[in-house]
PyMOL Python script that loads the backbone (N, CA, C, O; Angstrom):
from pymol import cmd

cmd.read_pdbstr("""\
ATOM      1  N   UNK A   1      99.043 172.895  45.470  1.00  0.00           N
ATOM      2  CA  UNK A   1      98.529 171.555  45.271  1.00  0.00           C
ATOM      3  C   UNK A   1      97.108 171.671  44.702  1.00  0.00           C
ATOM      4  O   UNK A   1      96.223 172.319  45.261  1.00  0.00           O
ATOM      5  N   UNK A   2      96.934 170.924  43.422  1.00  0.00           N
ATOM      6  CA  UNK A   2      95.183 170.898  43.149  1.00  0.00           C
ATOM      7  C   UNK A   2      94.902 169.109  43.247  1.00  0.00           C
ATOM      8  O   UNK A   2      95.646 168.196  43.604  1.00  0.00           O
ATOM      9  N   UNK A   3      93.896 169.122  42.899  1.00  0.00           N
ATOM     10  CA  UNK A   3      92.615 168.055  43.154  1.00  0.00           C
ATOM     11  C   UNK A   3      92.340 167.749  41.539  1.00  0.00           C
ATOM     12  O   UNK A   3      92.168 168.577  40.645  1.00  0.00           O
ATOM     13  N   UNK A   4      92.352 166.149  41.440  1.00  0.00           N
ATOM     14  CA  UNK A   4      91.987 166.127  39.528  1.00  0.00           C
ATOM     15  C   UNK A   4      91.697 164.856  40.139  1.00  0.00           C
ATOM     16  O   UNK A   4      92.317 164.136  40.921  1.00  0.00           O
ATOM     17  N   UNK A   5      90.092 164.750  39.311  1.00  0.00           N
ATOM     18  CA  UNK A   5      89.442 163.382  39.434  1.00  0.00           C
ATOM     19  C   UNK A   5      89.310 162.626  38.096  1.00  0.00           C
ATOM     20  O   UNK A   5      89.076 163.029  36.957  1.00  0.00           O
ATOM     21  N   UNK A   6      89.489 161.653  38.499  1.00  0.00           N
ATOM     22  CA  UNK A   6      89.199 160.480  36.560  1.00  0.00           C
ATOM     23  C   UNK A   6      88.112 159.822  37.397  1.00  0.00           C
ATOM     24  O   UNK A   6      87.772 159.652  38.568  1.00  0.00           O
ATOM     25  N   UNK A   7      87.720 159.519  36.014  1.00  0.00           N
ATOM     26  CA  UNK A   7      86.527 158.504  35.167  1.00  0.00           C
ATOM     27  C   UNK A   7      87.477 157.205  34.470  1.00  0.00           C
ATOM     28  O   UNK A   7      88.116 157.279  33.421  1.00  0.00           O
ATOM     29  N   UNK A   8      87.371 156.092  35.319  1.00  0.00           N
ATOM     30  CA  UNK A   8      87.643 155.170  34.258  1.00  0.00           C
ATOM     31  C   UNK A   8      86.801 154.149  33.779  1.00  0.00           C
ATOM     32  O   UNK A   8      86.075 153.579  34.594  1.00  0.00           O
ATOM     33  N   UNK A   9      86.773 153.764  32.372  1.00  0.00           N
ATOM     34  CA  UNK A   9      86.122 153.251  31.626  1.00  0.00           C
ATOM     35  C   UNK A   9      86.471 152.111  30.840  1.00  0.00           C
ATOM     36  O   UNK A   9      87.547 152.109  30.242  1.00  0.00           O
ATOM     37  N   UNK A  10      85.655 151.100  30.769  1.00  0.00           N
ATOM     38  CA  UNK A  10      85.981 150.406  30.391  1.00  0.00           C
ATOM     39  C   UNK A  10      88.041 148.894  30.870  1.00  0.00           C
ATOM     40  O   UNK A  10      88.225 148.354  31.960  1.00  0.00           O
ATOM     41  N   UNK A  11      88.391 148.844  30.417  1.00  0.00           N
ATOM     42  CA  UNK A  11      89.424 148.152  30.774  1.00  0.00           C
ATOM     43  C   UNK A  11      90.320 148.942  32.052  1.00  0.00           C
ATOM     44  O   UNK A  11      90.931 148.590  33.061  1.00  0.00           O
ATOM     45  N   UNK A  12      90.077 149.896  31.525  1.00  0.00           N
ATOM     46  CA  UNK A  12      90.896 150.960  32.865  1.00  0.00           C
ATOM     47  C   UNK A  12      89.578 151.168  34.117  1.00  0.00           C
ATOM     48  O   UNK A  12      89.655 151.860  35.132  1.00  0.00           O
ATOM     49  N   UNK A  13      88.965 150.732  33.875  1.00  0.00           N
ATOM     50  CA  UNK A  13      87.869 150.633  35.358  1.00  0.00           C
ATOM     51  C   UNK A  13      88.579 148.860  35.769  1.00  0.00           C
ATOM     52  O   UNK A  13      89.089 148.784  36.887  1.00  0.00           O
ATOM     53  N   UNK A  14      88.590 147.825  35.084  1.00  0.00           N
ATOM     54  CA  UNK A  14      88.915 146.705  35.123  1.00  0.00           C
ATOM     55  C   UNK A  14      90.100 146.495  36.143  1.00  0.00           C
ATOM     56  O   UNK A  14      90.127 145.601  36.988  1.00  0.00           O
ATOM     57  N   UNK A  15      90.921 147.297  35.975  1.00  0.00           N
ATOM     58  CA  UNK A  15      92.185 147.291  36.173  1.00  0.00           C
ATOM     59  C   UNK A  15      92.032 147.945  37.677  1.00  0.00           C
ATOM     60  O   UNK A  15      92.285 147.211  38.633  1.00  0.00           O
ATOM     61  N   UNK A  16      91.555 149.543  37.954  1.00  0.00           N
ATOM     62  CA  UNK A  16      91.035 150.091  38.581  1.00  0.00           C
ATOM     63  C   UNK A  16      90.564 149.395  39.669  1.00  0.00           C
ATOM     64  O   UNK A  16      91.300 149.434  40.656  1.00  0.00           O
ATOM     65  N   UNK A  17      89.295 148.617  39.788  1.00  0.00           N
ATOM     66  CA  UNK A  17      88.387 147.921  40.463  1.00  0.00           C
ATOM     67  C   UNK A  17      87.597 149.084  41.141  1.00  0.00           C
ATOM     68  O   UNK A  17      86.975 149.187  42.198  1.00  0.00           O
ATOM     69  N   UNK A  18      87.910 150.021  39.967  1.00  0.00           N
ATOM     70  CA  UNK A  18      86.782 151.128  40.513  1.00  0.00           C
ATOM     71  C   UNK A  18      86.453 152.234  39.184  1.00  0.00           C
ATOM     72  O   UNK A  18      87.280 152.301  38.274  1.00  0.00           O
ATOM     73  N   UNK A  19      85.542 152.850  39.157  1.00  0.00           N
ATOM     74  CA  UNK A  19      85.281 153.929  38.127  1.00  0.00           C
ATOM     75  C   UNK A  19      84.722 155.023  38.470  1.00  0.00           C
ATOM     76  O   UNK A  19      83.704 155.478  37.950  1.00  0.00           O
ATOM     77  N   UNK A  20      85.538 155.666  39.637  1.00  0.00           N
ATOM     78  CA  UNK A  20      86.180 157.018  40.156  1.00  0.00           C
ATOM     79  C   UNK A  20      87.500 157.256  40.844  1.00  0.00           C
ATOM     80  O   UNK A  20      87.866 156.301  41.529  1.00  0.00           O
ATOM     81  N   UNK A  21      88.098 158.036  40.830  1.00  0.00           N
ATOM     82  CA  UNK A  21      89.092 158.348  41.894  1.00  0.00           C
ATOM     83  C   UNK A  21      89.592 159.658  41.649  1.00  0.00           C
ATOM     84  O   UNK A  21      89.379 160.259  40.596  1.00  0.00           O
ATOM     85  N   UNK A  22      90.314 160.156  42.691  1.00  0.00           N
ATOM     86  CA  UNK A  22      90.901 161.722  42.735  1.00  0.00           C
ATOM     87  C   UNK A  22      92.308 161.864  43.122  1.00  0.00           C
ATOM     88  O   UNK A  22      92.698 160.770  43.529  1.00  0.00           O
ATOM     89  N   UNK A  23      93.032 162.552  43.158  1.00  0.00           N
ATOM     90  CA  UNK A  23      94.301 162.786  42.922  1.00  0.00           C
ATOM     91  C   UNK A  23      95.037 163.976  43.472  1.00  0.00           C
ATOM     92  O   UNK A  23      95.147 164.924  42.695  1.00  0.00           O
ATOM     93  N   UNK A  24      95.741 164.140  45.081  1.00  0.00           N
ATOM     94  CA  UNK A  24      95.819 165.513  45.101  1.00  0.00           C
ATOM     95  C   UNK A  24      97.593 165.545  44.068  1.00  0.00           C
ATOM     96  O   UNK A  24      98.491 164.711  44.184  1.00  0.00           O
ATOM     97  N   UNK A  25      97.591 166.208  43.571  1.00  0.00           N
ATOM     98  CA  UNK A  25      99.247 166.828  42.375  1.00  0.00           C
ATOM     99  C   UNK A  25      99.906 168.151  43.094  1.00  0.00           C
ATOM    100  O   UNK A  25      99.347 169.185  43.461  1.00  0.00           O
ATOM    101  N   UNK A  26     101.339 167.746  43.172  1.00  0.00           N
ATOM    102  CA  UNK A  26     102.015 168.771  43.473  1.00  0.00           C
ATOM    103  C   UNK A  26     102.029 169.776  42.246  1.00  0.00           C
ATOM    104  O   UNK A  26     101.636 170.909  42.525  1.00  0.00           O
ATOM    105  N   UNK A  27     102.365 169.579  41.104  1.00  0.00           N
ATOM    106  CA  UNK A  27     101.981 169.927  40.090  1.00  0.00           C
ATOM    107  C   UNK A  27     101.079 169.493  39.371  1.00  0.00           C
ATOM    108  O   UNK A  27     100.700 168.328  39.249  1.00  0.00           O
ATOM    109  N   UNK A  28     100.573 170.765  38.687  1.00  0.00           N
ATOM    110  CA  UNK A  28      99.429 170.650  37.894  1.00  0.00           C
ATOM    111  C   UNK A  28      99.865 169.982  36.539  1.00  0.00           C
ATOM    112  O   UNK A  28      99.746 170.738  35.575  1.00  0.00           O
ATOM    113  N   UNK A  29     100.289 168.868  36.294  1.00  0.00           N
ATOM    114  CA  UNK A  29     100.705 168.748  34.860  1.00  0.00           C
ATOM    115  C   UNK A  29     100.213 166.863  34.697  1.00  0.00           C
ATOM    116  O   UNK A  29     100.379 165.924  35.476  1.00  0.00           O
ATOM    117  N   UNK A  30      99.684 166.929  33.555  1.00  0.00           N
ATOM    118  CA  UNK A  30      98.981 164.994  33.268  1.00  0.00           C
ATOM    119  C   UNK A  30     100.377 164.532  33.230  1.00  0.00           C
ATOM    120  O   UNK A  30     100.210 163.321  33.081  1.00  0.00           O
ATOM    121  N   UNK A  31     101.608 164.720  33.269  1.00  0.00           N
ATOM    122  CA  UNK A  31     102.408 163.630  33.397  1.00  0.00           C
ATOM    123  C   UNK A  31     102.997 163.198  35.281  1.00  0.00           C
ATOM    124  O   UNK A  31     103.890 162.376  35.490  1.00  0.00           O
ATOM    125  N   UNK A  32     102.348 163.868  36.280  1.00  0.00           N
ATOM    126  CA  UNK A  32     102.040 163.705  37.654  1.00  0.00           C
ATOM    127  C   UNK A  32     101.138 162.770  37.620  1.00  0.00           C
ATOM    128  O   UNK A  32     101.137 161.674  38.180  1.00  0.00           O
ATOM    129  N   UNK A  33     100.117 163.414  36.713  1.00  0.00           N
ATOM    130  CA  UNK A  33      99.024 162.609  37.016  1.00  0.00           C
ATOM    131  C   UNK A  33      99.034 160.687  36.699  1.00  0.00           C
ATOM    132  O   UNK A  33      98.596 159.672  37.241  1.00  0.00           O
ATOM    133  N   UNK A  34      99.619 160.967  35.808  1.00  0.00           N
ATOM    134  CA  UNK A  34      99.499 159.357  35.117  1.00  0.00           C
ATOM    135  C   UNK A  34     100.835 159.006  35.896  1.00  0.00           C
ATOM    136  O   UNK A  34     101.020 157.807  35.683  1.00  0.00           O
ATOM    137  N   UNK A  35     101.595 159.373  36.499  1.00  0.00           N
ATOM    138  CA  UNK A  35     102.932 158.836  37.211  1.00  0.00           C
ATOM    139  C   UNK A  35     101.970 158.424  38.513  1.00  0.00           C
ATOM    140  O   UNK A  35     101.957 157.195  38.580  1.00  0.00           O
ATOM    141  N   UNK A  36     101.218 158.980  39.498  1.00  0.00           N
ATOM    142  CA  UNK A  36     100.514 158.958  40.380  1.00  0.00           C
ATOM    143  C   UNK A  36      99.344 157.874  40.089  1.00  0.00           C
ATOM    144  O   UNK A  36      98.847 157.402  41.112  1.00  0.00           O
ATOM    145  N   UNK A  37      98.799 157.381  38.794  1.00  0.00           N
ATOM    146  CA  UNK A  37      98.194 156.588  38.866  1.00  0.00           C
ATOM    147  C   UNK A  37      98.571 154.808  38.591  1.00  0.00           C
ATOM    148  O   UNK A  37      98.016 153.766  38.941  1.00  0.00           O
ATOM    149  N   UNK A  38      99.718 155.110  37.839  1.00  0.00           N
ATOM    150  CA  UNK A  38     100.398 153.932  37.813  1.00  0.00           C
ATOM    151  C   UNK A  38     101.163 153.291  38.518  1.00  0.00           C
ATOM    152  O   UNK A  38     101.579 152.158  38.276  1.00  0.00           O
ATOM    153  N   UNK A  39     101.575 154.397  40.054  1.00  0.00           N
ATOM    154  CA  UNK A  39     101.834 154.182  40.995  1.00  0.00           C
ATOM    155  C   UNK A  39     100.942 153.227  42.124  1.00  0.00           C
ATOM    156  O   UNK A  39     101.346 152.357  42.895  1.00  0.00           O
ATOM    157  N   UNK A  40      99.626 153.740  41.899  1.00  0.00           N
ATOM    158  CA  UNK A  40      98.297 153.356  42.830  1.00  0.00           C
ATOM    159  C   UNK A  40      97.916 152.381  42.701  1.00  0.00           C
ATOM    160  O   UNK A  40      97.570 151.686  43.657  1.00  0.00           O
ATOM    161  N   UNK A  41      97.823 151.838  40.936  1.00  0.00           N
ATOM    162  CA  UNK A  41      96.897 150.506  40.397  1.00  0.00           C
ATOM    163  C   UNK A  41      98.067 149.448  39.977  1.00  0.00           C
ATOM    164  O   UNK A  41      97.619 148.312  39.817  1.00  0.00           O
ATOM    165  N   UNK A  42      99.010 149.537  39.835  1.00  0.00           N
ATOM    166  CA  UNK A  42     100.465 149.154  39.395  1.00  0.00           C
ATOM    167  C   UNK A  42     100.946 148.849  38.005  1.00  0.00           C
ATOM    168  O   UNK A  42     100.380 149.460  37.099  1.00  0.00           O
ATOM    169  N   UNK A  43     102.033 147.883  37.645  1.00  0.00           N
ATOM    170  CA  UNK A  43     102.130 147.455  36.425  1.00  0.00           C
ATOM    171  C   UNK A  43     101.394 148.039  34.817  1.00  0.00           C
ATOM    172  O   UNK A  43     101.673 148.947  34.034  1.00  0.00           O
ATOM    173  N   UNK A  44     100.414 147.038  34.867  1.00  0.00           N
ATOM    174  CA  UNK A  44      99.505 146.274  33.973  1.00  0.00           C
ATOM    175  C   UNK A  44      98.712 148.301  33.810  1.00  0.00           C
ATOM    176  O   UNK A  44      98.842 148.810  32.697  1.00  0.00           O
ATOM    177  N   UNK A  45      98.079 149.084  34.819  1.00  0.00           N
ATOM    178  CA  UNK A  45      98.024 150.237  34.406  1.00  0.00           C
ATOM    179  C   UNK A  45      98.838 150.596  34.193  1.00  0.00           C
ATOM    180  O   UNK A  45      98.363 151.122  33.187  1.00  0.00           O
ATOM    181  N   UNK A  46     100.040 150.948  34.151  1.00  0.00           N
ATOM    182  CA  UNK A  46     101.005 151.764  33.920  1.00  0.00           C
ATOM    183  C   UNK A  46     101.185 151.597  32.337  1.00  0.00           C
ATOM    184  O   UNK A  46     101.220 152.572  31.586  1.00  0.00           O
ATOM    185  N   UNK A  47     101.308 150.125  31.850  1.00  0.00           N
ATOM    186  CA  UNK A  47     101.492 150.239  31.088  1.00  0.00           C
ATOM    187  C   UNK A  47     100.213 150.482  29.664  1.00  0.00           C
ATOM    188  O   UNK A  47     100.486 150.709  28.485  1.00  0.00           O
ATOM    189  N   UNK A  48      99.181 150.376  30.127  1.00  0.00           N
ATOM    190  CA  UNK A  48      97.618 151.038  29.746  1.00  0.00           C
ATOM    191  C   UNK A  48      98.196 151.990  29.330  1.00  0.00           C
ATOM    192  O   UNK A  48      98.323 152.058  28.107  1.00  0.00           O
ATOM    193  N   UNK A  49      98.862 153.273  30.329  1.00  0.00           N
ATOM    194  CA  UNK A  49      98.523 154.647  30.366  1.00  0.00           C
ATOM    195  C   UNK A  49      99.927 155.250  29.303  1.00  0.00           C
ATOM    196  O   UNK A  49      99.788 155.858  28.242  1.00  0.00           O
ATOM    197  N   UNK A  50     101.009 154.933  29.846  1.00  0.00           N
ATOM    198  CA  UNK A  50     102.122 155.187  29.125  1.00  0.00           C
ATOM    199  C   UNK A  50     102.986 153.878  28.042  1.00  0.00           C
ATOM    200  O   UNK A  50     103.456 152.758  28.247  1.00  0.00           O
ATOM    201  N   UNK A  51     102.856 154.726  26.943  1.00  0.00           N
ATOM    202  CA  UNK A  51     103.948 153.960  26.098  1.00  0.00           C
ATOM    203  C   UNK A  51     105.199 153.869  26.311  1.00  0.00           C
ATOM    204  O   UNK A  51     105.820 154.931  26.330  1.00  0.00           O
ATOM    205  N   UNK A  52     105.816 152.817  26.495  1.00  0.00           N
ATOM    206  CA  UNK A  52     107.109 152.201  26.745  1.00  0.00           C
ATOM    207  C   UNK A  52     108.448 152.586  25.842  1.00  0.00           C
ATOM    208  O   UNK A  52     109.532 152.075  26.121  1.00  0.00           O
ATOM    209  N   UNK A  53     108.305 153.508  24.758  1.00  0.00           N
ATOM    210  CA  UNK A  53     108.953 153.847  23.695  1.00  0.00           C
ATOM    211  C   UNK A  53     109.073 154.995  23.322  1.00  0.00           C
ATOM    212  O   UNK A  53     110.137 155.425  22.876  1.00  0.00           O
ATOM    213  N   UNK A  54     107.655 155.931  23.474  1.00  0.00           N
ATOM    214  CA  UNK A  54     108.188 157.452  23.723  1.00  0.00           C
ATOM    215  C   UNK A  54     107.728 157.803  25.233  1.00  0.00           C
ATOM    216  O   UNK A  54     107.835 158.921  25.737  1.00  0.00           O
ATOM    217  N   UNK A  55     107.270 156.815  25.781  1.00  0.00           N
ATOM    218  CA  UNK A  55     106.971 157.950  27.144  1.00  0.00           C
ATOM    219  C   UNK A  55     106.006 159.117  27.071  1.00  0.00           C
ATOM    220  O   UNK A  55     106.220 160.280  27.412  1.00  0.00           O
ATOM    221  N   UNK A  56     105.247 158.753  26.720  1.00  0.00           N
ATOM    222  CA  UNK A  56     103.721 159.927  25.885  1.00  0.00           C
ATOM    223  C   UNK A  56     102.810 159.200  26.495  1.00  0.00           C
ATOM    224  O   UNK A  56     103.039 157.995  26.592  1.00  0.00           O
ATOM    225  N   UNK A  57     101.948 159.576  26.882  1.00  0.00           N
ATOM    226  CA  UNK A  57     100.870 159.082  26.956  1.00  0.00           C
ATOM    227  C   UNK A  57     100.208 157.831  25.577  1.00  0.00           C
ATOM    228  O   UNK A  57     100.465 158.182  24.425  1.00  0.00           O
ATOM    229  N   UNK A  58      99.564 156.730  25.716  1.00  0.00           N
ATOM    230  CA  UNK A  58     100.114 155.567  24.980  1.00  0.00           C
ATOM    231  C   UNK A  58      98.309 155.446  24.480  1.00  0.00           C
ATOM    232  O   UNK A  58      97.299 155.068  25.074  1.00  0.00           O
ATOM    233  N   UNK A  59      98.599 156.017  23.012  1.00  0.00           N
ATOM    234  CA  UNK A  59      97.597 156.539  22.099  1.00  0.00           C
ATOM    235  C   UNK A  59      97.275 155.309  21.372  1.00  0.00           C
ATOM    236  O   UNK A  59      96.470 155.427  20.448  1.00  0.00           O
ATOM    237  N   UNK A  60      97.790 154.067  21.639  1.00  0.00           N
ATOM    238  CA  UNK A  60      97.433 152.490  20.930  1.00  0.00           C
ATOM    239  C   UNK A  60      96.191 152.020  21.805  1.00  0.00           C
ATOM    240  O   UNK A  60      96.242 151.446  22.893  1.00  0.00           O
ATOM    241  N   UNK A  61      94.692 152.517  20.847  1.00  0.00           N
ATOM    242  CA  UNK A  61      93.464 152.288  21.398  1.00  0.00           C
ATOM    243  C   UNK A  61      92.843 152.764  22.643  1.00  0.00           C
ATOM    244  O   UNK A  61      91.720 152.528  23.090  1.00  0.00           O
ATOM    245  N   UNK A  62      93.903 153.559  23.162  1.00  0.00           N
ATOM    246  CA  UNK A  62      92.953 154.329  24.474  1.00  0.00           C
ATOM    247  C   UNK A  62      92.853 155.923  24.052  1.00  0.00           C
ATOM    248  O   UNK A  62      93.313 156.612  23.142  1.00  0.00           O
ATOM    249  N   UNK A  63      92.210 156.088  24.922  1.00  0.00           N
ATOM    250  CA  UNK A  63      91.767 157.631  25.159  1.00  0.00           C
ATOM    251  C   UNK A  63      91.931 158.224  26.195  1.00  0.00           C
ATOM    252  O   UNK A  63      91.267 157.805  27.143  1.00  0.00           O
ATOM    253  N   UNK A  64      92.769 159.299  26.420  1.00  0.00           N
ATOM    254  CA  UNK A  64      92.964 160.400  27.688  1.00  0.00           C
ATOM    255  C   UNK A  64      91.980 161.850  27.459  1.00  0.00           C
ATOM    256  O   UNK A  64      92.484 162.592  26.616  1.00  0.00           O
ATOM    257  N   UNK A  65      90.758 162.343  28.023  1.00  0.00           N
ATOM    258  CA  UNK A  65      90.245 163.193  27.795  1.00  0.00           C
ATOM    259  C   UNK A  65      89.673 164.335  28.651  1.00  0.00           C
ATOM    260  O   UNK A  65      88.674 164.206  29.357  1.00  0.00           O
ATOM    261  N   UNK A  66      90.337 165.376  28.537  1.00  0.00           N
ATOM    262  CA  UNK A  66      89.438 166.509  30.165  1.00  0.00           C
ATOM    263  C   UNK A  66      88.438 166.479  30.379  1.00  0.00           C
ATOM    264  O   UNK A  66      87.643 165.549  30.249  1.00  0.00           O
ATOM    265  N   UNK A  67      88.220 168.019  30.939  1.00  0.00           N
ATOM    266  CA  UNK A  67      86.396 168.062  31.117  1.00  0.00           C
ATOM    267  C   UNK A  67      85.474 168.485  29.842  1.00  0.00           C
ATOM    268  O   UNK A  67      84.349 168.082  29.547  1.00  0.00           O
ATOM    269  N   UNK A  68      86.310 169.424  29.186  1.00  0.00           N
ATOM    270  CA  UNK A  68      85.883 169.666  27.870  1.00  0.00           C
ATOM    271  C   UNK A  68      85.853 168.809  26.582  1.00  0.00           C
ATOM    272  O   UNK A  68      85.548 169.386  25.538  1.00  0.00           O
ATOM    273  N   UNK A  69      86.195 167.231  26.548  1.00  0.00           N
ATOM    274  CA  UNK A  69      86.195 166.743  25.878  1.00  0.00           C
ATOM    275  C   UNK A  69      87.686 166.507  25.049  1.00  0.00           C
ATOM    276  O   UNK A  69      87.852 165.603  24.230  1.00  0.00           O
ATOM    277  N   UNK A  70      88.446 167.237  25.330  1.00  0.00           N
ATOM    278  CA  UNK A  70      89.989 167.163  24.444  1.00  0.00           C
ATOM    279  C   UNK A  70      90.549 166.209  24.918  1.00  0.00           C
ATOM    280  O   UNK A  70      90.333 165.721  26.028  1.00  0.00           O
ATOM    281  N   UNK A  71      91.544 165.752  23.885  1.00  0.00           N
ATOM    282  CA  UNK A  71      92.770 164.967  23.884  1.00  0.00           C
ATOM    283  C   UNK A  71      93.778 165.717  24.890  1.00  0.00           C
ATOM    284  O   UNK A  71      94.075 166.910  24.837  1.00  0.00           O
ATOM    285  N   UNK A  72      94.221 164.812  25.772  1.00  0.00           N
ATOM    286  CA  UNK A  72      95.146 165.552  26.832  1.00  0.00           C
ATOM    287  C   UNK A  72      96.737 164.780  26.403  1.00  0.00           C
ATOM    288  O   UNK A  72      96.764 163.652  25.910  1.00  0.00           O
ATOM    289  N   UNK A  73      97.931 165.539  26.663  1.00  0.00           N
ATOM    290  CA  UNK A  73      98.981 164.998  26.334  1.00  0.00           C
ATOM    291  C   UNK A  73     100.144 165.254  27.857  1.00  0.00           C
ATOM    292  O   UNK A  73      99.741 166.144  28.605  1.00  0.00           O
ATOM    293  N   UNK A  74     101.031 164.785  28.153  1.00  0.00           N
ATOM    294  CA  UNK A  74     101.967 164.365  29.062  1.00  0.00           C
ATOM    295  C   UNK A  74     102.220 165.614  29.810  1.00  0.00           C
ATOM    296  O   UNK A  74     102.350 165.695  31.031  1.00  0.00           O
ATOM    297  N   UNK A  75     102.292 166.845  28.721  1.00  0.00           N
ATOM    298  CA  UNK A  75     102.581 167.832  29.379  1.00  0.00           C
ATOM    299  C   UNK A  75     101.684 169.303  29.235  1.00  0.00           C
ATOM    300  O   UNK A  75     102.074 170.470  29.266  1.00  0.00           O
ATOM    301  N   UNK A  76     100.207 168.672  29.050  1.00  0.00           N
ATOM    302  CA  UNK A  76      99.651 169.256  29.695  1.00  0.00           C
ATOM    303  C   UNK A  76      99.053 170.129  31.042  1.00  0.00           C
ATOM    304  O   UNK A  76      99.187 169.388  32.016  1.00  0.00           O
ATOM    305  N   UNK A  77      98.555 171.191  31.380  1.00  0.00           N
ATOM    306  CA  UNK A  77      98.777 171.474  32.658  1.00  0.00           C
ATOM    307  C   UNK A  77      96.967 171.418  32.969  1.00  0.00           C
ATOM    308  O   UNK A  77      96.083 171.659  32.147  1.00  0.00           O
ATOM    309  N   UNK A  78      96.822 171.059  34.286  1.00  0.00           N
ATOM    310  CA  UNK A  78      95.353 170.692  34.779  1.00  0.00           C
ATOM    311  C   UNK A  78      95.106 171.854  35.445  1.00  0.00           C
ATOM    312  O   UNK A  78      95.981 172.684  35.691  1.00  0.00           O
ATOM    313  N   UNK A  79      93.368 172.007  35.905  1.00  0.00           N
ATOM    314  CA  UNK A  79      92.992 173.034  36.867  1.00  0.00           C
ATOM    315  C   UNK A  79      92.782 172.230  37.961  1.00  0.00           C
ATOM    316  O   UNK A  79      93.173 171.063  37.928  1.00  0.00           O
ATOM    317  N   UNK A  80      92.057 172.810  39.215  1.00  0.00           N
ATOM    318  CA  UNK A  80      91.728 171.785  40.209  1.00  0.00           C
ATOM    319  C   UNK A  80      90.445 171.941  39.688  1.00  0.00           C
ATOM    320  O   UNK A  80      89.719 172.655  38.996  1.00  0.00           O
ATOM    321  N   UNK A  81      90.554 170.485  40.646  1.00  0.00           N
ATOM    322  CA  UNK A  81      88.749 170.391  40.594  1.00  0.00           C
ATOM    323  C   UNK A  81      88.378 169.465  39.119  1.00  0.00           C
ATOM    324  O   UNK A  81      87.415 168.699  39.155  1.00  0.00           O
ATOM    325  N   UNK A  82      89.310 169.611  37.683  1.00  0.00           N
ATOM    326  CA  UNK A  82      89.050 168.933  36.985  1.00  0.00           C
ATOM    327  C   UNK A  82      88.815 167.497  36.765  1.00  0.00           C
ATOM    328  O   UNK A  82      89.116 166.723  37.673  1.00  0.00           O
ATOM    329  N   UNK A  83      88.424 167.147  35.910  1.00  0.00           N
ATOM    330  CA  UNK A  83      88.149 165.705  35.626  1.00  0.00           C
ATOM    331  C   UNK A  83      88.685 165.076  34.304  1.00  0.00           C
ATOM    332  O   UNK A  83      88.333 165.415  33.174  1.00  0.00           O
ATOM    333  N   UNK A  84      89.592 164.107  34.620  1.00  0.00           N
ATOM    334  CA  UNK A  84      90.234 163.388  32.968  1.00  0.00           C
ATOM    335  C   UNK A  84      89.496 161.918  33.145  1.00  0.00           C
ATOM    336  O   UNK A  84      89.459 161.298  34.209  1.00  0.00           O
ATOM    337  N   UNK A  85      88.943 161.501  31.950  1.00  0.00           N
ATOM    338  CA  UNK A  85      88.359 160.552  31.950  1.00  0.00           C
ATOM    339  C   UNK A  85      89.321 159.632  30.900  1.00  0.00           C
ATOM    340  O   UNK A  85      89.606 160.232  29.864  1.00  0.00           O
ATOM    341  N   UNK A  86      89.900 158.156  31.036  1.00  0.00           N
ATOM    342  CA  UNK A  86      90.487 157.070  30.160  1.00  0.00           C
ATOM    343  C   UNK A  86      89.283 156.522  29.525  1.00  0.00           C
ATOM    344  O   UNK A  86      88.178 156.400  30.053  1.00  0.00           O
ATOM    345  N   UNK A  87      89.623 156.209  28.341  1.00  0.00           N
ATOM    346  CA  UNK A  87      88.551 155.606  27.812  1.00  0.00           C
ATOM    347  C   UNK A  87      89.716 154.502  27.032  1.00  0.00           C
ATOM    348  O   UNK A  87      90.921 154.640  26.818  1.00  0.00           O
ATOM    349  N   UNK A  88      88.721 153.325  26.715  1.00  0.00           N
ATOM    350  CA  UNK A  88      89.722 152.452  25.040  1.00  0.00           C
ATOM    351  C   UNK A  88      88.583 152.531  24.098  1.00  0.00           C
ATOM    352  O   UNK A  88      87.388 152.237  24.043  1.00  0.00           O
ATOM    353  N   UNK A  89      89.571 153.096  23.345  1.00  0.00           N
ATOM    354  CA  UNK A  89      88.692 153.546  21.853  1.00  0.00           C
ATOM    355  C   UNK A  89      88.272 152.487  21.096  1.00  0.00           C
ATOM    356  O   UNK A  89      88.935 151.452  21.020  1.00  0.00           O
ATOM    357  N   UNK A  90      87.066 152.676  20.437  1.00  0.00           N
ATOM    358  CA  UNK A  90      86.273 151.476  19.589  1.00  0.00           C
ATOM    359  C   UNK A  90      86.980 152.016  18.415  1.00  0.00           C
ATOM    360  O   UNK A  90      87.466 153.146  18.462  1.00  0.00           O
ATOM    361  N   UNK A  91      87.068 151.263  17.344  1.00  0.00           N
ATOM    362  CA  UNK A  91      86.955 151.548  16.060  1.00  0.00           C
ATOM    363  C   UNK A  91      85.569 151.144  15.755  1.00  0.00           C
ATOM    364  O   UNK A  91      84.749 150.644  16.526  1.00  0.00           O
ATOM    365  N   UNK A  92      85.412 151.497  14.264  1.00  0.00           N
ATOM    366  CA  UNK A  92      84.308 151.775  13.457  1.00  0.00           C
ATOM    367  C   UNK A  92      84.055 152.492  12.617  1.00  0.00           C
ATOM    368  O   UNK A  92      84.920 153.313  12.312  1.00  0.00           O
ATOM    369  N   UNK A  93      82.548 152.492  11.763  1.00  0.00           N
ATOM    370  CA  UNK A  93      82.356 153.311  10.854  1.00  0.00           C
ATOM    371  C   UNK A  93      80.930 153.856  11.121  1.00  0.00           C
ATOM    372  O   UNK A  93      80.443 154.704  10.373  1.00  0.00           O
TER     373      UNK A  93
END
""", "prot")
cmd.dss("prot")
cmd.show_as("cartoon", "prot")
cmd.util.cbc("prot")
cmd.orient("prot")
């Protein structure tokens, strides 16, 4: 079992009613993780986090990102102790 904490930001703090939380995972893999969080906050996150059509993590204006800054995907595998932060992406120039 590891330990993975998010950062949420913006609309996903909204939703949240908070902008921290932690996560113990039987497996280390972001598709626990986002099953475990859409479990917690319900609905309306769930459908934030996952797209309804491929079941991917749901890349229409948000952002899933580790500790190092990368794009994280469904079947990615986590360390403990890490941190994935949601963000919704601005456009711009």
């Amino acid at each position: 079992m590891i330990t993975v904490h998010t950062e949420f930001h913006s609309h996903f703090r909204e939703l949240a009613a908070t902008d921290k939380d932690s996560f113990d995972l039987d497996q280390p893999l972001v598709s626990e993780l986002a099953e475990r969080i859409g479990a917690k906050y319900g609905p309306k996150m769930q459908a934030m986090l996952i797209d309804p059509e491929t079941h991917e993590l749901n890349e229409r204006g948000t952002m899933f990102v580790d500790t190092k800054g990368r794009r994280i995907s469904m079947e990615d595998t986590l360390d403990d102790g890490e941190t994935i932060t949601f963000l919704v992406g601005i456009a711009g120039g």
